[in-house]
C-alpha positions in Angstrom: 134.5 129.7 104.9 133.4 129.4 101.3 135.8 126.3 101.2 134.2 124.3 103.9 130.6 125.1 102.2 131.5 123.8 99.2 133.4 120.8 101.0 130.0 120.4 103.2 127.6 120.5 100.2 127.1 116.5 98.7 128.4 116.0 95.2 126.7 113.9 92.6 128.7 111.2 90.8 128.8 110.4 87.3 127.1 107.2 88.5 124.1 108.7 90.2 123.4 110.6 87.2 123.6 107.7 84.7 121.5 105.7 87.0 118.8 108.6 87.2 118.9 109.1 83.5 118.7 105.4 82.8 115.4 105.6 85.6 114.2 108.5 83.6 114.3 106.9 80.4 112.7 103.3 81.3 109.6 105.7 83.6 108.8 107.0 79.9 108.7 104.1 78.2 106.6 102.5 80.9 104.9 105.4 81.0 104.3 106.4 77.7 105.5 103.6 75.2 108.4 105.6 73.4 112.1 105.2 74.2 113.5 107.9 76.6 117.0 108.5 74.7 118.4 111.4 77.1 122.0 110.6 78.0 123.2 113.9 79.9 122.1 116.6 82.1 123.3 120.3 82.5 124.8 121.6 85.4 121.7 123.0 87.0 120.0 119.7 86.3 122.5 118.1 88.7 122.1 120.4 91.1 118.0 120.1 91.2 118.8 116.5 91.1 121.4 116.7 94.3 118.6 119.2 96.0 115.7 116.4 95.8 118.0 113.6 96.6 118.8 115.4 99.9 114.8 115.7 100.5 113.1 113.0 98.7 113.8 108.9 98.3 113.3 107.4 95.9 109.6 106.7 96.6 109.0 109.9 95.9 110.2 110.2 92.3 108.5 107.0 91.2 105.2 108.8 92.7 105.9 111.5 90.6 107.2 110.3 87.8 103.4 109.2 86.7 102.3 112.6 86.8 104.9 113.8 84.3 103.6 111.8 81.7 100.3 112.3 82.7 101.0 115.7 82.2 98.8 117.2 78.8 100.8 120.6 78.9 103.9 118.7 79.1 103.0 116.5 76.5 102.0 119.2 74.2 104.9 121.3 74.9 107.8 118.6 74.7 108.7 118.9 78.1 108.5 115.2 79.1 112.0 115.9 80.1 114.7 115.3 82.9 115.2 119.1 83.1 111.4 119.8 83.6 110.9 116.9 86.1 113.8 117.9 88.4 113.0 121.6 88.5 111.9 121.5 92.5 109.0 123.4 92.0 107.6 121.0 89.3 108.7 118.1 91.2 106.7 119.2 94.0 103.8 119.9 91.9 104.4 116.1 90.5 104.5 114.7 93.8 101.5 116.2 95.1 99.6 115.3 92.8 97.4 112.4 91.7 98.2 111.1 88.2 95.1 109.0 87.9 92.6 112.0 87.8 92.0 113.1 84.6 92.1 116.7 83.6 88.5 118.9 83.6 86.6 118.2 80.8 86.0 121.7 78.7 83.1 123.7 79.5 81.6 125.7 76.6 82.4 129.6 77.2 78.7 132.0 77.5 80.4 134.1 75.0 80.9 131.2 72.6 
């Protein structure tokens, strides 16, 4: 039975992963002006990636994509990544939300 999961689940080629990475790095420089130089992903990346190609289309990664990059925490913290887009809860997060909106301007603390 395990068999026939595994022969049931969709596999993702070498080429679908080149052509996501090569996606991934011409959305940051669009996005963001600096070259995107990744060239691999781990194992669990693929495997995000073959989750979200079985729910999403492609639509729905270039509507998310903008929100990455919009992303200050991300920024900040380096995680402009493939590996941090294609986790499915961040995608989702991504997805829903709108990249044009700018975060909350600080509001001075009453204890400050």
């Amino acid at each position: 039975q395990r068999e026939k999961k595994l022969k049931e689940k969709k596999v993702i080629g070498v080429d679908v992963v080149k052509k996501f990475l090569d996606w991934f790095n011409n959305q940051k420089l669009k996005h963001t002006g600096k070259v995107g130089s990744f060239k691999s992903l781990s194992k669990t990346d693929i495997n995000n990636l073959n989750q979200l190609t079985e729910d999403y289309d492609p639509k729905d990664f270039n509507d998310a994509i903008p929100s990455l990059f919009a992303s200050v925490w991300a920024k900040e913290t380096n995680n402009q990544t493939p590996t941090h887009f294609l986790r499915v809860d961040n995608f989702n997060k991504f997805l829903n939300q709108d990249s044009t909106i700018a975060p909350p301007p600080k509001t001075e603390s009453l204890y400050d």
